[in-house]
C-alpha positions as CSV (number, residue, x, y, z in Angstrom):
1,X,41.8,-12.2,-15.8
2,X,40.3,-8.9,-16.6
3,X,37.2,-7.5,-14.8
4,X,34.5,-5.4,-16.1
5,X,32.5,-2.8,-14.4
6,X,29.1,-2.1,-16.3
7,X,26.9,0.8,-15.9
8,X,23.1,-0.5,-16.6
9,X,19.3,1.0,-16.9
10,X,16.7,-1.1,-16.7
11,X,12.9,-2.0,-16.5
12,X,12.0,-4.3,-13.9
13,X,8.1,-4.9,-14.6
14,X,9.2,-8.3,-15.9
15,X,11.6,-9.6,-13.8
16,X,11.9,-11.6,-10.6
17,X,14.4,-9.1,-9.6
18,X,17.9,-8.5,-10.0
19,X,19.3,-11.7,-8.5
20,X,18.9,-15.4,-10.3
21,X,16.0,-17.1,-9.2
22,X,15.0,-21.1,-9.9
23,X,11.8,-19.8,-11.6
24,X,11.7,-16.9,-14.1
25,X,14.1,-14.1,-15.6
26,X,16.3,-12.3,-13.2
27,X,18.0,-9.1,-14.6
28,X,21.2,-11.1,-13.5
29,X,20.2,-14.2,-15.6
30,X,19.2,-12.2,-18.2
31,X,23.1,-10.5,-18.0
32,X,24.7,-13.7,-18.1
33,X,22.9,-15.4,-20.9
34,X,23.7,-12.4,-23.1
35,X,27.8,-12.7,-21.7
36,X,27.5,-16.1,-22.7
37,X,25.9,-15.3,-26.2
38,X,29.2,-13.0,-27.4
39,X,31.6,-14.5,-24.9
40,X,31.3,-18.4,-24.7
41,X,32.1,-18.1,-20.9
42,X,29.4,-18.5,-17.6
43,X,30.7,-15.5,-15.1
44,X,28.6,-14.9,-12.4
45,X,27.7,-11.2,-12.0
46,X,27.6,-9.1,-9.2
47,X,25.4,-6.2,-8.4
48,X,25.7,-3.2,-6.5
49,X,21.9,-3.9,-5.5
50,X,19.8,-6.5,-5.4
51,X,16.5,-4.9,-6.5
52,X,13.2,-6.8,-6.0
53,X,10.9,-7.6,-8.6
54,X,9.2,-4.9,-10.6
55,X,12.0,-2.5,-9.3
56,X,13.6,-0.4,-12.2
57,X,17.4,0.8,-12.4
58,X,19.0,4.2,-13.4
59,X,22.1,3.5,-12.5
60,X,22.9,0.5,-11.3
61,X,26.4,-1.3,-11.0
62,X,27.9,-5.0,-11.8
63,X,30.9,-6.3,-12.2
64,X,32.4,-9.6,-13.8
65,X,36.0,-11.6,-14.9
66,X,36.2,-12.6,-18.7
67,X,39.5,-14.3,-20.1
68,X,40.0,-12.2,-22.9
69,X,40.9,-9.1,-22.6
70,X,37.9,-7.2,-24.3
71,X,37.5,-3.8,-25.8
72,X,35.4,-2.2,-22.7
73,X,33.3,-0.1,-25.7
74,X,32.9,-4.1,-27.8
75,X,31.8,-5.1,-24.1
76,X,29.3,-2.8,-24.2
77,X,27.8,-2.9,-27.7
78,X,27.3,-6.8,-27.4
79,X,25.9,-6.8,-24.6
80,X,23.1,-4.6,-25.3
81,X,22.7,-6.4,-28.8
82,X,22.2,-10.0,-26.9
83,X,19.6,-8.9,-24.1
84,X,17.6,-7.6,-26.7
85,X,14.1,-7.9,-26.3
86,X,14.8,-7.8,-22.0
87,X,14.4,-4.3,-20.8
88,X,18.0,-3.6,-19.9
89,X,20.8,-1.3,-21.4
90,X,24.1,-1.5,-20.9
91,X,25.0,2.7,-20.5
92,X,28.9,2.2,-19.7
93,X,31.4,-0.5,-19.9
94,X,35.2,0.0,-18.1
95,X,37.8,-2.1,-17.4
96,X,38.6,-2.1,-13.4
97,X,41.0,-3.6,-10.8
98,X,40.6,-7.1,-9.9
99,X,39.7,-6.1,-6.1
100,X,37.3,-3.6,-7.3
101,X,33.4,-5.3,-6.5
102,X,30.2,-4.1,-7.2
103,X,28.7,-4.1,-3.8
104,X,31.6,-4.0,-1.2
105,X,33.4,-1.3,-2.9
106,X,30.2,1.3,-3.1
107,X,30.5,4.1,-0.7
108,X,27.4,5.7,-1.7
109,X,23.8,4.2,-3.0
110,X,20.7,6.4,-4.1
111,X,16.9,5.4,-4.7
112,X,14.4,7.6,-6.0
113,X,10.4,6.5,-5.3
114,X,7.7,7.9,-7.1
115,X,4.2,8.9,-5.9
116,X,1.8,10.2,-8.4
117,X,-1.6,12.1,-7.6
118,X,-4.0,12.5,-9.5
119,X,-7.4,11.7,-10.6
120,X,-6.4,9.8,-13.8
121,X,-4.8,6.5,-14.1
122,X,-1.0,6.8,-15.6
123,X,-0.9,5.3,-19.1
124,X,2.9,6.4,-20.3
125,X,4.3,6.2,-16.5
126,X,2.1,2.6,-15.5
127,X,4.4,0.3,-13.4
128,X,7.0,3.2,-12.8
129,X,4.8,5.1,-10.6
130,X,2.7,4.7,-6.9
131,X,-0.6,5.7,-8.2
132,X,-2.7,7.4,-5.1
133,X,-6.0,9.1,-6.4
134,X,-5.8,11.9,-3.5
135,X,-3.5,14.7,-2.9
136,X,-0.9,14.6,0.0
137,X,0.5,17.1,2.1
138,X,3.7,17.4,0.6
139,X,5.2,20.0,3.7
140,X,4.8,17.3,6.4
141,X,5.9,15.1,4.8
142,X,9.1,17.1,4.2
143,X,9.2,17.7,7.4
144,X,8.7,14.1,8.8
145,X,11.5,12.7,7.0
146,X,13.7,13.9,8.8
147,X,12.7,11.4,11.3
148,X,14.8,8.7,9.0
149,X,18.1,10.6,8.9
150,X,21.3,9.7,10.9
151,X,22.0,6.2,12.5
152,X,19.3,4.1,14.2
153,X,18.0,0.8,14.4
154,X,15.7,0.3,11.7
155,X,14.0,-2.7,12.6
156,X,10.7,-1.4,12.2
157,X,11.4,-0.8,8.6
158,X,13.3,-3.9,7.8
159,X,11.2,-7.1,6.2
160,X,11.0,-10.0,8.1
161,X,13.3,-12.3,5.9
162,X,16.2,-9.9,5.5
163,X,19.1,-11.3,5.7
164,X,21.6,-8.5,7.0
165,X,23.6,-9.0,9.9
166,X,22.6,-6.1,11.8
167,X,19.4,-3.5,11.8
168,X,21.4,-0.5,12.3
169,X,21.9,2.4,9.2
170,X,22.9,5.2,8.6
171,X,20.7,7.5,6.1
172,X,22.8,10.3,5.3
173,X,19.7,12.0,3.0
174,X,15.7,11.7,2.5
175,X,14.6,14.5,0.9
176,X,11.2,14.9,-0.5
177,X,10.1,17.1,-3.3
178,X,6.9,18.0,-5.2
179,X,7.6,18.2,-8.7
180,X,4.6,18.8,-10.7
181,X,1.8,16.1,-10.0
182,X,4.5,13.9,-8.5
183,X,6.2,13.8,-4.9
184,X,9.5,12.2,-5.6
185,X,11.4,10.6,-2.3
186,X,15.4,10.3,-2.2
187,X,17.2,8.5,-0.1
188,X,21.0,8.3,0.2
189,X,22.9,5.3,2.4
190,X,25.9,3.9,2.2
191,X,23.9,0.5,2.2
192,X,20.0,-0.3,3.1
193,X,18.3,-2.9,4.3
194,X,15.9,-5.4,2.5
195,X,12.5,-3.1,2.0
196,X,14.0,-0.3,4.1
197,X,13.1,2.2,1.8
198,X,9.7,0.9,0.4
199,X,8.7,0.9,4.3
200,X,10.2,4.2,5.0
201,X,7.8,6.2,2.2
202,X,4.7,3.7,2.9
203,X,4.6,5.1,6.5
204,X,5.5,8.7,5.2
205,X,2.5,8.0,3.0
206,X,0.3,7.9,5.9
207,X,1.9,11.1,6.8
208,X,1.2,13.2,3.7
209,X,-2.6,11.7,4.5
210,X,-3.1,13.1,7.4
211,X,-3.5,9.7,9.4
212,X,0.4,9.6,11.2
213,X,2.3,12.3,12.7
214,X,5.5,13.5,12.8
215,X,5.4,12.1,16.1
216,X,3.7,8.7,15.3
217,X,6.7,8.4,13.0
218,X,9.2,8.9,15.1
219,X,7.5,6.1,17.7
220,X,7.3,4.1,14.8
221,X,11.3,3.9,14.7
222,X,12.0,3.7,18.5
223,X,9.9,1.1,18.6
224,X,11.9,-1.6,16.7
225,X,8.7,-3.5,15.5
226,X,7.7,-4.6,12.8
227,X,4.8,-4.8,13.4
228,X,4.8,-0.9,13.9
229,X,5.3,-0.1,10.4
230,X,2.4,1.5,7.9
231,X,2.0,0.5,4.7
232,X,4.8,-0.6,2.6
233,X,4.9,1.4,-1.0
234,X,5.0,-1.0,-4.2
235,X,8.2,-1.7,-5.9
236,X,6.7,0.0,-9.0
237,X,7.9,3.1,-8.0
238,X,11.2,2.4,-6.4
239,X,14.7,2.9,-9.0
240,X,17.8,2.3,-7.7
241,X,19.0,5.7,-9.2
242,X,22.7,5.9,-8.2
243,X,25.8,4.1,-6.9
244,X,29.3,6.0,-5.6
245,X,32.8,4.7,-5.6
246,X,35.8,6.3,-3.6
């Protein structure tokens, strides 16, 4: 049975996220309907990430079994035809090894958040960016970032219902640049943990606005509380902006 790797972009202002839910579109339902459409079969698909809703996608990774040995490129093509209207493209379609998967097999995941400041609303960029009216200090926050990087306990940044079997990452990046009106926050694991990264920048938000510390940060983390953490950033500005394979 041959299995597909796709490559996809996608908008997540209308979705309930990537994975299926009882109650409205999931970018995975939205995937299999269209599968179904050219196909005839009911895979289930499997992402590299499980993005919450409103969360967008520059890259992100699934994988799924067919019966017919499909042209990866005809894959591709129909795909994107059938989720027409839905927000999603289909960038790249290959044919891969049956034990390659989606989420087990990446070795490497990036997300890219978003701040803009400025005065004005954003009319072209609305639901892709944070929106914050005031400036922040870009430098400490460059410099308190580094708080995050290396292996710890990331309780403190962790939500409440997540689901992973331990607290404990390892962030091998989180580099913060200005760029124009926008500070733009990376952040490279191997895996993360549900909200890890939307409460990592929230609390670097208070840093950039003079209310948190380097230090404060760094208490933040050793404390392993929830309860410790600042403000957690809207998914608006959060993309899923790259997944790595061996």
């Amino acid at each position: 049975m041959p299995r597909f790797s796709i490559v996809l972009e996608y908008d997540g202002t209308p979705f309930v996220g990537w994975q299926r839910q009882a109650i409205g579109v999931s970018v995975q339902g939205a995937i299999e309907a269209a599968i179904f459409k050219f196909s005839g079969e009911t895979p289930s698909v499997r992402g590299a990430g499980r993005t919450d809703a409103g969360v967008h996608a520059l890259h992100q990774v699934a994988h799924f079994d067919l019966s017919k040995d499909w042209a990866p490129g005809r894959v591709r093509d129909a795909l994107n035809f059938h989720l027409r209207p839905h927000p999603i493209a289909v960038l790249d379609c290959t044919c891969v090894a049956p034990e390659f998967d989606a989420r087990f097999s990446a070795i490497e995941r990036r997300y890219l958040y978003r701040i803009l400041t400025r005065r004005a609303p954003p009319v072209l960029e609305r639901d892709r960016v944070w929106w914050l009216i005031n400036p922040l200090d870009a430098p400490a926050m460059v410099d308190a970032a580094t708080v995050f990087v290396g292996h710890h306990d990331f309780t403190t940044f962790r939500a409440t219902q997540c689901q992973a079997a331990s607290p404990e990452k390892t962030l091998e990046r989180f580099d913060v640049v200005c760029i124009g009106d926008e500070i733009h926050c990376t952040v490279v694991a191997r895996s993360f943990l549900h909200n890890q990264v939307r409460s990592m920048v929230g609390s670097l938000k208070h840093v950039g606005e003079g209310k948190w510390t380097k230090d404060h940060l760094a208490q933040a983390l050793a404390a392993r509380d929830r309860t410790a953490c600042g403000t957690v950033a809207p998914s608006t500005g959060l993309y899923l902006a790259d997944v790595r394979y061996a």
